[in-house]
N, C-alpha and C positions, 0 to 999 in steps of 0.2 A: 588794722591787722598788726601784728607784734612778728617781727622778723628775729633770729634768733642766729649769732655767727658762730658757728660750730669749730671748734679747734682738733683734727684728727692729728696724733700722734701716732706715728707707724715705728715699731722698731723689731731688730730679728722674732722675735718673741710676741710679741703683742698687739694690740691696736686699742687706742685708749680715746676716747670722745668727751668733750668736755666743753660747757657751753662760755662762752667768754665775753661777752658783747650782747645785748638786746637794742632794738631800734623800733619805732615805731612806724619808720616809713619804708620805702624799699631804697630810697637817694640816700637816707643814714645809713641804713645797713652797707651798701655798697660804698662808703665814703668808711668805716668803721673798716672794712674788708679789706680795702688797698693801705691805709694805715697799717693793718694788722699787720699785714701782707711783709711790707715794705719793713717794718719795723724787728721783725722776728728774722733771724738769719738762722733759726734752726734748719736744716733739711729735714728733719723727720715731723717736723712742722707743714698740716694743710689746714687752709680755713676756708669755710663755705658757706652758705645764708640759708638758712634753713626756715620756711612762714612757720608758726607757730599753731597748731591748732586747737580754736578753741571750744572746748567742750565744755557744753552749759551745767553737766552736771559735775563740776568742779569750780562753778562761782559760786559765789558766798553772800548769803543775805546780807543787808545793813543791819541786821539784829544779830546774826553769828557776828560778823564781825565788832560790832560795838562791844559785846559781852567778851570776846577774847580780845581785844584791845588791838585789831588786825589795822593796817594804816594802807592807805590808797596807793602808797608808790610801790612798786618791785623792789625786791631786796637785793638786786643783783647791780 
């Protein structure tokens, strides 16, 4: 399963979600989280670990992908 660390930004006006971090296990993600954490001194800064769901009709053949030249690793 693919864990996903969520970055919410809150400010008077808005609220903005953006994803900053992928991990494969849940010990990465939460080791990725207290980094985050620890590292941002925003206050309008939250981060949270989100599993990732995934939905078979959004994988890709080995033949879609060979023909668009798609590569194994996540682009994030």
């Amino acid at each position: 399963m693919i864990y996903l660390i969520v970055r919410k930004r809150k400010n008077d006006y808005s609220e903005d979600y953006r994803i900053d971090k992928w991990a494969k296990t849940i010990n990465e993600a939460n080791k990725l989280l207290g980094a985050l954490t620890l590292l941002d001194d925003d206050e309008d800064n939250m981060y949270f670990i989100v599993p990732a769901q995934e939905n078979p009709a959004l994988i890709l053949t080995d033949e879609v992908e060979k023909q668009n030249g798609i590569s194994e690793e996540l682009p994030f």
